[in-house]
C-alpha positions as CSV (number, residue, x, y, z in Angstrom):
1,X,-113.7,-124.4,52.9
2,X,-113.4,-120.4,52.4
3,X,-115.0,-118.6,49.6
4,X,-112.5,-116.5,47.2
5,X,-112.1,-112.9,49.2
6,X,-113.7,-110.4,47.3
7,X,-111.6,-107.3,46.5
8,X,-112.7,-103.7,47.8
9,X,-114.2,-101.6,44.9
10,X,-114.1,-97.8,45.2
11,X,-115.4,-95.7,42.6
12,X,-114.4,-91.7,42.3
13,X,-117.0,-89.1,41.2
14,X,-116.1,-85.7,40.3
15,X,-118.4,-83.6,37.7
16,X,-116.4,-83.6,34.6
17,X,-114.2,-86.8,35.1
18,X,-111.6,-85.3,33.8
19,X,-109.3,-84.6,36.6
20,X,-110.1,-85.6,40.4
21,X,-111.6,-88.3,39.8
22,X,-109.3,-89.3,37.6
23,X,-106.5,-89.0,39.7
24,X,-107.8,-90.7,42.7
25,X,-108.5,-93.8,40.0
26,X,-105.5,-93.8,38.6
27,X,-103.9,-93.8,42.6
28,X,-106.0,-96.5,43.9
29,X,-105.4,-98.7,40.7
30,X,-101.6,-98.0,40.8
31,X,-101.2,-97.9,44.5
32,X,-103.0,-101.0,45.4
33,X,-101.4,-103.3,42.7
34,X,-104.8,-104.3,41.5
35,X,-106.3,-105.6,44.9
36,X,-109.0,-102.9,44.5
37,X,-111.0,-102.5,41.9
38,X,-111.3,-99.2,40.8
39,X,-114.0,-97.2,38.5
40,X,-114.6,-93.1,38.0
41,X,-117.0,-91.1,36.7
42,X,-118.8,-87.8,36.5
43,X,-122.1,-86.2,36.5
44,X,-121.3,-84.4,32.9
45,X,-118.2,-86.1,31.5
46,X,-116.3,-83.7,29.2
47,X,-115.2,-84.9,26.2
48,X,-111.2,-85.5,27.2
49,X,-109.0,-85.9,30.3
50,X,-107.4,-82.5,31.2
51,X,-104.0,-81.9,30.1
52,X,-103.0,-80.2,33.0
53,X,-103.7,-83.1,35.0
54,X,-102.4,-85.6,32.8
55,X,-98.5,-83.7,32.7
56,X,-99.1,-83.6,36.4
57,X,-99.9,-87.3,37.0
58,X,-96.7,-88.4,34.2
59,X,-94.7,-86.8,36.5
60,X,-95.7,-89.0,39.1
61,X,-94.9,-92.0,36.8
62,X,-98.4,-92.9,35.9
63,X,-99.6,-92.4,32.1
64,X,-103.6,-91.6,32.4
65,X,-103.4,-90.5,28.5
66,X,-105.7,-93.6,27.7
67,X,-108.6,-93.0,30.2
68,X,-111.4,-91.2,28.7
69,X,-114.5,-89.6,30.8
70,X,-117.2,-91.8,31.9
71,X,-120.9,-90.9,32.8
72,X,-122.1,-91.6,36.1
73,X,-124.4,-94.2,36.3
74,X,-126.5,-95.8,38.9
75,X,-125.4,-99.0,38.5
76,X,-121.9,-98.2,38.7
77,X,-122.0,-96.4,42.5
78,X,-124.2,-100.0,43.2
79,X,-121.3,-101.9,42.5
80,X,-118.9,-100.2,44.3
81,X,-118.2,-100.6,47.9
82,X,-116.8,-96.7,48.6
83,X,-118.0,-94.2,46.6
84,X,-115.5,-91.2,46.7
85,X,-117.2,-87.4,46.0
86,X,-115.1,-85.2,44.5
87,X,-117.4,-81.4,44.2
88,X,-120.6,-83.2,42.2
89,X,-122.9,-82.1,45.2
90,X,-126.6,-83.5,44.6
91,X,-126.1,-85.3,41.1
92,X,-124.0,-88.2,43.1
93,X,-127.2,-91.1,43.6
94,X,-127.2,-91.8,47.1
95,X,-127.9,-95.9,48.5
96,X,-128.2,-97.0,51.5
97,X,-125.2,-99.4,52.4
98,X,-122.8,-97.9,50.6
99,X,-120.0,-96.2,51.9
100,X,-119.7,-92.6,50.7
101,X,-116.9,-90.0,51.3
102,X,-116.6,-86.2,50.5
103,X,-113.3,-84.8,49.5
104,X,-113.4,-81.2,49.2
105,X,-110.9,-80.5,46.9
106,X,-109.8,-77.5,44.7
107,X,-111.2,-78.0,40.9
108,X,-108.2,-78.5,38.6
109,X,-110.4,-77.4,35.6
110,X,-108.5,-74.3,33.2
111,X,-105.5,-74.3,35.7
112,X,-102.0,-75.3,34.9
113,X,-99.7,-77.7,35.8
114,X,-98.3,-75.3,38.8
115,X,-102.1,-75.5,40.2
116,X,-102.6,-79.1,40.0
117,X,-99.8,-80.4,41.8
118,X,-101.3,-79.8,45.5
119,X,-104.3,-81.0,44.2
120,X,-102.8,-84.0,42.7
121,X,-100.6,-84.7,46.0
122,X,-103.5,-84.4,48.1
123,X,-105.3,-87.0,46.0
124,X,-102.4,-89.2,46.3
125,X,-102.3,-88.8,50.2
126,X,-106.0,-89.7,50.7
127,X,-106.0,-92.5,48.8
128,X,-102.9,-94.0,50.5
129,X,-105.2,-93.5,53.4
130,X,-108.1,-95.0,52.3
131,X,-106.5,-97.8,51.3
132,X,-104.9,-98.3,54.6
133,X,-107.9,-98.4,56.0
134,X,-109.3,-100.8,53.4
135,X,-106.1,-103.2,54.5
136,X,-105.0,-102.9,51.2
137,X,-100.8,-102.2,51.6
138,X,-100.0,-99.1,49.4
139,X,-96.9,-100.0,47.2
């Protein structure tokens, strides 16, 4: 007899939660169907997701207008199986075991929708990726 599979968990980390991270969240959790499980977070959450980014990711078809910034907490990168950086540099906890990756990717803070696009369509691009390599079939 097998066990239940457990599903991939990826968490995103950027500094303010407000944008990149909240992109690649809102990606995984719409591109994978919910076969991943999917948390964000930042170092020093501001207070509301970034318009800019929110326009930019309705125009993709996905509504982020509900999400609100998290704060990064140990527990949460323990849980998660990939832990995506997103420009937080030494405030993202490091444990062993844990798969972490780097995206350097530009900062969508005080930039218009015009700006955020690229970043946003990188985002989207990696996470198909990632997910690829996870064996999780992108929609």
């Amino acid at each position: 007899m097998t066990g239940t599979p457990t599903r991939p968990s990826i968490m995103f980390v950027c500094v303010h939660n407000a944008g990149r991270s909240q992109m690649g969240a809102a990606y995984a959790t719409h591109l994978s169907s919910g076969a991943v499980e999917v948390r964000s977070a930042g170092s020093a959450p501001a207070d509301t997701i970034n318009p800019a980014v929110r326009e930019a990711m309705l125009e993709d078809g996905i509504d982020i207008s509900a999400e609100k910034p998290k704060i990064l907490t140990p527990e949460a990168v323990q849980a998660s199986d990939v832990v995506i950086t997103m420009g937080c540099g030494d405030t993202c906890p490091y444990y062993p075991g844990k798969r972490y990756l780097d995206w350097t990717l530009e900062d969508p803070a005080g930039r218009g929708v015009e700006a955020v696009r690229p970043i946003r369509d990188e985002i989207k691009r990696r996470v198909e990726a990632l997910l690829e390599e996870l064996g999780v079939r992108p929609e």
